[in-house]
N, C-alpha and C positions, 0 to 999 in steps of 0.2 A: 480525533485523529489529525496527524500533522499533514500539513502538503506535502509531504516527501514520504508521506503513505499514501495517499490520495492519487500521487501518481504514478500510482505501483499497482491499482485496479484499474483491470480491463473492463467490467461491465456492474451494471444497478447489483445483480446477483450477488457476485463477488465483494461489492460494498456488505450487503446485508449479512452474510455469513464472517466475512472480518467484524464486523460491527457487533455479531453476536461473540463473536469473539473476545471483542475488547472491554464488551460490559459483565460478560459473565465473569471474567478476570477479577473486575472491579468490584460486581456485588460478591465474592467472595472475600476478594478485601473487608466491605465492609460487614456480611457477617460475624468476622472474625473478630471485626472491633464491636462487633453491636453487643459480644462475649460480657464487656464491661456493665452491660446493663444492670448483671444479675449484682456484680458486688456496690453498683452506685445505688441501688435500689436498696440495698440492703444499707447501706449509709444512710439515706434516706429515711427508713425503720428508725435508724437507730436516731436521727438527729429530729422525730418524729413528725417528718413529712408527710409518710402514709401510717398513720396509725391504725388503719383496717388492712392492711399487710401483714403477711407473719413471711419473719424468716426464712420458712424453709422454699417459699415464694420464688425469693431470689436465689435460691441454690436450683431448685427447678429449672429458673428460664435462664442460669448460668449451662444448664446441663443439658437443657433444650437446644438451645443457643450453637453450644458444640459440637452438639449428635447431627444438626444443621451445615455447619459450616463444613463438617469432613467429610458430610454425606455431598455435599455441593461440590468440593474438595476434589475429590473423585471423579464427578462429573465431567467437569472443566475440565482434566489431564485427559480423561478419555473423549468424551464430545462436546468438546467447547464452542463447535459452533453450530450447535444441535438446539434447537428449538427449547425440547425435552428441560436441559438443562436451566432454560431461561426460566420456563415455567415453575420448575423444583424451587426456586428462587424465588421468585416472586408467591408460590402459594404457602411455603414454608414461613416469610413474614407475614401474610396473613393470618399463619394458623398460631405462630407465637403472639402476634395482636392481640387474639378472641382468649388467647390462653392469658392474656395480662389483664385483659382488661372481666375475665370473670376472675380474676384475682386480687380484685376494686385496685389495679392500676390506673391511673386516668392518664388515657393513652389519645382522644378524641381527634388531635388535629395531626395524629401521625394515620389516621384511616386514609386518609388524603394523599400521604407521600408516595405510596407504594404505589397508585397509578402512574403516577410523576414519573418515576423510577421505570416506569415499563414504556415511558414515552422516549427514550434513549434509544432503546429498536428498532426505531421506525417501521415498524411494524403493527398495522391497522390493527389485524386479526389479534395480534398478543395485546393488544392494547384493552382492544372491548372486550375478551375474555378475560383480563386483569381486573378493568372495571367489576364486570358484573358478578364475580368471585369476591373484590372486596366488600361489593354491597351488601352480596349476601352476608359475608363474615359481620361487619358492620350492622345488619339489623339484627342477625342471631346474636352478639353481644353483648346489643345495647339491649334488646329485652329477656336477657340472661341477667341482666343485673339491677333492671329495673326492679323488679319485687324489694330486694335492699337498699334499692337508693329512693324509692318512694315513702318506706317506712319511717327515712331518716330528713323528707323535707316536712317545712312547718306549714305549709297548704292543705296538708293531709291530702294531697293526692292518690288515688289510687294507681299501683304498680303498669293499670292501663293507659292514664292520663298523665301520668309519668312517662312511660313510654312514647306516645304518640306528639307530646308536649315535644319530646328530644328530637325521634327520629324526621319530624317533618321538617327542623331547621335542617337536620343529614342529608334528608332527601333535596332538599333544595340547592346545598350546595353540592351537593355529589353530581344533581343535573345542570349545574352549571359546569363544575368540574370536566365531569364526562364529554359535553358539548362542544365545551374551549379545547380542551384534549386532541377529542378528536379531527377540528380543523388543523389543530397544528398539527399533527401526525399527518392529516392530508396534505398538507403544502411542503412537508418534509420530506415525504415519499413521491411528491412530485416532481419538487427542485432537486432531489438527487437520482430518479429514476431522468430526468432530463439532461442531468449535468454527466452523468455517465454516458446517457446516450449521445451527449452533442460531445464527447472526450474521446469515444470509443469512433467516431465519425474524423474526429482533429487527428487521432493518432492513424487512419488510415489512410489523412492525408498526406500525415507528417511521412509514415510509411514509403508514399509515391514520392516524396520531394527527398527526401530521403537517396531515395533509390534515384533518383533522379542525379543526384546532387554527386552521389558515387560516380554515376556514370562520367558526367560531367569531370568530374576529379581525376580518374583512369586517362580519360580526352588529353587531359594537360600533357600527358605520358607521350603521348603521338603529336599533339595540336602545342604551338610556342604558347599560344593563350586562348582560352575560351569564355566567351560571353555567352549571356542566358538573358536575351532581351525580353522585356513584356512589352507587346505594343502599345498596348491599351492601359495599363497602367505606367508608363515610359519612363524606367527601370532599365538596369541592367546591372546583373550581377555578373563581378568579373571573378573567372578563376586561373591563378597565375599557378606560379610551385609555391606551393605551400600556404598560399594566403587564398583569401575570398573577401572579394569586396562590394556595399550594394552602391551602386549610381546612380541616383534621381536625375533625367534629363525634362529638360525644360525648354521644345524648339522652336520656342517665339524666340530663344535667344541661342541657343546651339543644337545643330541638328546631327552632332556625329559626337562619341563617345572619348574619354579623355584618351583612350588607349590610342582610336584612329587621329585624334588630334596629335597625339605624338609623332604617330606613325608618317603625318601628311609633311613634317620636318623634317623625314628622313627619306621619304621615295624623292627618283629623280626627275630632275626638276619636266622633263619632257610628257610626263606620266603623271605630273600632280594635277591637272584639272581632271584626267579621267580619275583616277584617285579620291577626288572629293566628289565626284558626282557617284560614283562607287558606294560608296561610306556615308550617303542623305540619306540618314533613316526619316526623315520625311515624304520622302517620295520610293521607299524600299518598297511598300505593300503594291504600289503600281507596277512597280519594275519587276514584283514577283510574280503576282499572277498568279495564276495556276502549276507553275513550276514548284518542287522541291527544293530545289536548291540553284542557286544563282553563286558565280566564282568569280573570279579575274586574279592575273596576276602581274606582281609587281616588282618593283628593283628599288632595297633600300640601299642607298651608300655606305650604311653600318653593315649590316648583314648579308648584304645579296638578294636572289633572289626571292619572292613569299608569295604564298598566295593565299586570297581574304576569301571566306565563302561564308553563304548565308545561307543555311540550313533552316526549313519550315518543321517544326513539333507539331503543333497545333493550329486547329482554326477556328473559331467561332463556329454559329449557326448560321451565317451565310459564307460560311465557305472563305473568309477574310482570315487572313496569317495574322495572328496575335501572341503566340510566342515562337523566336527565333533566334536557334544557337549560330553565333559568330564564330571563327573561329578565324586563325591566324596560323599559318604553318609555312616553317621555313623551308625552302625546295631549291636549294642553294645549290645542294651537291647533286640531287636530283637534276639539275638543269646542266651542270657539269657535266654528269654523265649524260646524258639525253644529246647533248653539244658533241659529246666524242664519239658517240653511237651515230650521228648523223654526220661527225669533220670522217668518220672511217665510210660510212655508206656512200660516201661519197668522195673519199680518195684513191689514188692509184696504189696499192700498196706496195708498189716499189721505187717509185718517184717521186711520191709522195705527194702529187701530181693530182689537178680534179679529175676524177673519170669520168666515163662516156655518161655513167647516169648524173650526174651533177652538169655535167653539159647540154642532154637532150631537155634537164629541166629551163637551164638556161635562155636556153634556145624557144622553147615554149613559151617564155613570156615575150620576145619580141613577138611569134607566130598571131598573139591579139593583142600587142601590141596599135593604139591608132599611130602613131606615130615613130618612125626610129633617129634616133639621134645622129648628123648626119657627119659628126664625128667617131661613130661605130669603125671599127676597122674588122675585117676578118683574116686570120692568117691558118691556111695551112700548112703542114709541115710533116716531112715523111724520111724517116732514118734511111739512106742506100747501102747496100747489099748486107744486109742483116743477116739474110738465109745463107749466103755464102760464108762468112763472116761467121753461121753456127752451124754450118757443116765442114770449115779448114778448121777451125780453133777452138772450135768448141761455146756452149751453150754461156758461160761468163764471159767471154769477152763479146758475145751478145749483149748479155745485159749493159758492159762496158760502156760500148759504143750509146746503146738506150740513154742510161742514165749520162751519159755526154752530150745526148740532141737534149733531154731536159732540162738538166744544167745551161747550158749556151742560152735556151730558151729563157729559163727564169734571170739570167743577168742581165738580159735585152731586154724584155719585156715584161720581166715582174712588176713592174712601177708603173703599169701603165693600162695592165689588165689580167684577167686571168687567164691561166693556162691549165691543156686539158691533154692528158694520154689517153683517146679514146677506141686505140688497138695495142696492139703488138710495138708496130712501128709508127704508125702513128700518132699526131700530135694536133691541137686544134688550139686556137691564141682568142679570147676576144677583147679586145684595146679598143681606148678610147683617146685620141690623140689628134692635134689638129696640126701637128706639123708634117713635113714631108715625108713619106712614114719610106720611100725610095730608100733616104739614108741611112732609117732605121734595118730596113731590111738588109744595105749591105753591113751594118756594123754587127748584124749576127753571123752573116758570111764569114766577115772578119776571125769572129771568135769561132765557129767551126772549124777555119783553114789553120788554124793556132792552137787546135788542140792535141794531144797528144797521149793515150792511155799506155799502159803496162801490156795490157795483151796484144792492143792493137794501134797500130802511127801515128793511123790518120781516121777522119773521120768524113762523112760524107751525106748531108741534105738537102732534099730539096722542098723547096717554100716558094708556095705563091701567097698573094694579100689581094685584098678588094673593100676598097673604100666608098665608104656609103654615100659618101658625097659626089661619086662621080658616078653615081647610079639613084640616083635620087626618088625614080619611080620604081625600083626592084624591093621586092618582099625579101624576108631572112633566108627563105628557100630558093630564091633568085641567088642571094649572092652565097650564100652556097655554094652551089652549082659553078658559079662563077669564079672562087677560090678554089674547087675540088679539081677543075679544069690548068689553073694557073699550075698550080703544084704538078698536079701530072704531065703538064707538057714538060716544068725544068724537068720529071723525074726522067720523063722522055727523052731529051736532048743526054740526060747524064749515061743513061745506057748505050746509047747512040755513039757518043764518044769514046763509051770503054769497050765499044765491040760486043756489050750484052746483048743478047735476046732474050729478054724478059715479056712475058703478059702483063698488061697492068690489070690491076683489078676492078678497075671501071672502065669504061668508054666514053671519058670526059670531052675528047678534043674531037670538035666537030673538023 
């Protein structure tokens, strides 16, 4: 049988039943040819080869011959890989043997073939029921014909010492026969009851890497690229779109994979010592630990943002990560949006303005803060008479005048620091500037007193500021306090002047 049948059986079984398969095919074949015997015999007669043959001899084991082959014929289409069939085969040459040879055929060293022929089986059991079938066929034979081959030697033997003269050199090599036989059938039925079994073990490995290998491939669908490191054999198989490739690494001389080698060319430049220390699969199995899975993420200048993780499959028997899937996945647009999910959580949606939660986080890092910068400036700032303004005019030319203290705000102070709508009307600045910040404040005045909308003239703020340098032991909630105070005295004085009586909404001014 060829390799390309060989690895079409799943198990030893499977082997034996094709195998009976393919020899009963075969001894049909030669049946069919063995047909010739009866008319080469009869050639033989006539060229006077066997001169104690008669003719009708070889019309016999011509007609023998065939009644054989069609009855085998039959078999084989029906149960060719039946036992039965083998046997019909094998005993029916035996039984044309004993019929040639009491037809003084001298047939002697073809007694011998028909074991031969059963050692194709591998098959023990048919073997030593072959042998000891031919034996017997073989001694009833040979002293079947002894009485006329004794009368015809010049020793005057008698037809017993004739016999016994013959069949002891039979029995000699038949036990030699037999003996050799049957180890070889032993080491046949062993090398293939093992080679099936260690194939039948291979294919349910191949099965799992297989399966394995799919997964992996599906991965590439979600993942830019996935690796399938072996620690322990230090490997790694890479899988792209549409290719697979194996990598032998060697960390006496590189301890990161040709992909992160590329990759360490491409993140930015701020990010590449954490990058290669990321990506030392010499020092990975430490850095993992007991975790599943270890990530980071990174910024190439080609593609944006990715991020690298190291995914544990497997572990030895102490618990040590020896295969681990790499993978590489781009999160470009994911970080894009993640960026506009977090620029809206935290903008004003009409001024487009930080709001008050992007300012109270602000604020919170000076709060533990050890130190504040003592160029910090803080400004507050508060639209006047708003409520009036959307009780005469209406609710737009609220907003109007709004987006008019924003505006003013971002041409004065956008350059210098953030700004924050953290109500209605009001407005909060935090700047960083070390100059007189007096002139800054009036050149927003300036742009206030110079404004002019469609709904409404004029426009009207008031702002106080408090510089960290001139308080130099006050905390962020100190000058707080002390900016919240500024603002509401001008807001103070502005009503004062217009004749309002307004509440204020704090009680800033001691």
């Amino acid at each position: 049988m060829g390799d390309g049948q060989f690895s079409t059986i799943d198990s030893y079984e499977t082997f034996l039943k094709q195998t009976r398969i393919k020899i009963n095919g075969m001894l049909n074949k030669v049946l069919w040819i063995c047909i010739i015997a009866g008319p080469a015999l009869a050639l033989g007669i006539w060229a006077g080869i066997f001169p104690r043959v008669q003719y009708s001899t070889s019309f016999s084991i011509t007609a023998l011959l065939t009644l054989v082959a069609i009855c085998h014929k039959f078999l084989v289409s029906k149960f060719a890989e039946s036992r039965i069939t083998s046997y019909f085969a094998l005993i029916a040459l035996d039984v044309v043997l004993f019929y040639m040879a009491s037809c003084h055929v001298n047939i002697a060293l073809t007694y011998f073939l028909v074991p031969l022929v059963a050692l194709l089986f591998c098959d023990k059991k048919l073997y030593l029921l072959t042998c000891a079938l031919n034996f017997i066929v073989m001694l009833t034979s040979v002293w079947n014909i002894s009485e006329h081959y004794a009368q015809t030697t010049v020793t005057n033997e008698t037809p017993l010492e004739w016999y016994l003269n013959l069949i002891g050199g039979y029995v000699i090599e038949s036990s030699i026969l037999v003996a050799a036989g049957y180890l070889v059938c032993k080491h046949m039925v062993v090398y293939f009851s093992n080679f099936y079994k260690n194939q039948a073990q291979l294919l349910e490995k191949e099965e799992k890497i297989t399966e394995q290998f799919a997964i992996l491939s599906s991965m590439t669908e979600i993942y830019q690229s996935v690796n399938l490191l072996d620690l322990e054999a230090k490997t790694s198989t890479f899988f792209g779109q549409h290719c697979k490739d194996l990598e032998i690494l060697d960390w006496s001389k590189r301890t990161r994979t040709k992909l992160n080698e590329e990759l360490s060319r491409q993140v930015m430049l701020d990010q590449y010592e954490n990058f290669l220390h990321f990506t030392n699969l010499s020092t990975l199995v430490d850095r993992i630990g007991q975790k599943k899975v270890i990530s980071d993420e990174f910024i190439s200048v080609i593609h944006g943002w990715f991020r690298a993780q190291y995914i544990v499959v497997n572990r030895n028997a102490e618990g040590v990560p020896n295969k681990v899937i790499y993978t590489i996945q781009n999160i470009d647009e994911d970080k894009k949006r993640e960026e506009h999910l977090i620029r809206i959580s935290n903008t004003d949606e009409m001024t487009h303005l930080f709001n008050r939660r992007s300012y109270e986080n602000d604020v919170h890092h000076y709060k533990n803060a050890a130190d504040i910068n003592p160029n910090l400036v803080l400004v507050s700032a508060d639209t006047n008479g708003l409520k009036q303004v959307n009780d005469t005019l209406g609710h737009e030319a609220g907003d109007e005048i709004i987006m008019a203290t924003a505006n003013c705000l971002v041409s004065v102070f956008g350059n210098i620091g953030k700004i924050y709508r953290i109500g209605g009307d009001e407005f909060m600045v935090v700047a960083y500037t070390a100059t007189d910040f007096e002139k800054v404040k009036d050149r927003f005045l300036e742009q206030v007193r110079a404004w002019s909308g469609n709904r409404v003239d004029r426009l009207a703020v008031s702002i106080g500021y408090v510089c960290k340098k001139d308080f130099p032991d006050a905390n962020i909630e100190e000058l707080e306090k002390i900016v919240d105070s500024r603002m509401y005295a001008m807001k103070h004085e502005f009503y004062k002047d217009k004749a309002h009586d307004r509440r204020v909404k704090r009680n800033a001014i001691s």
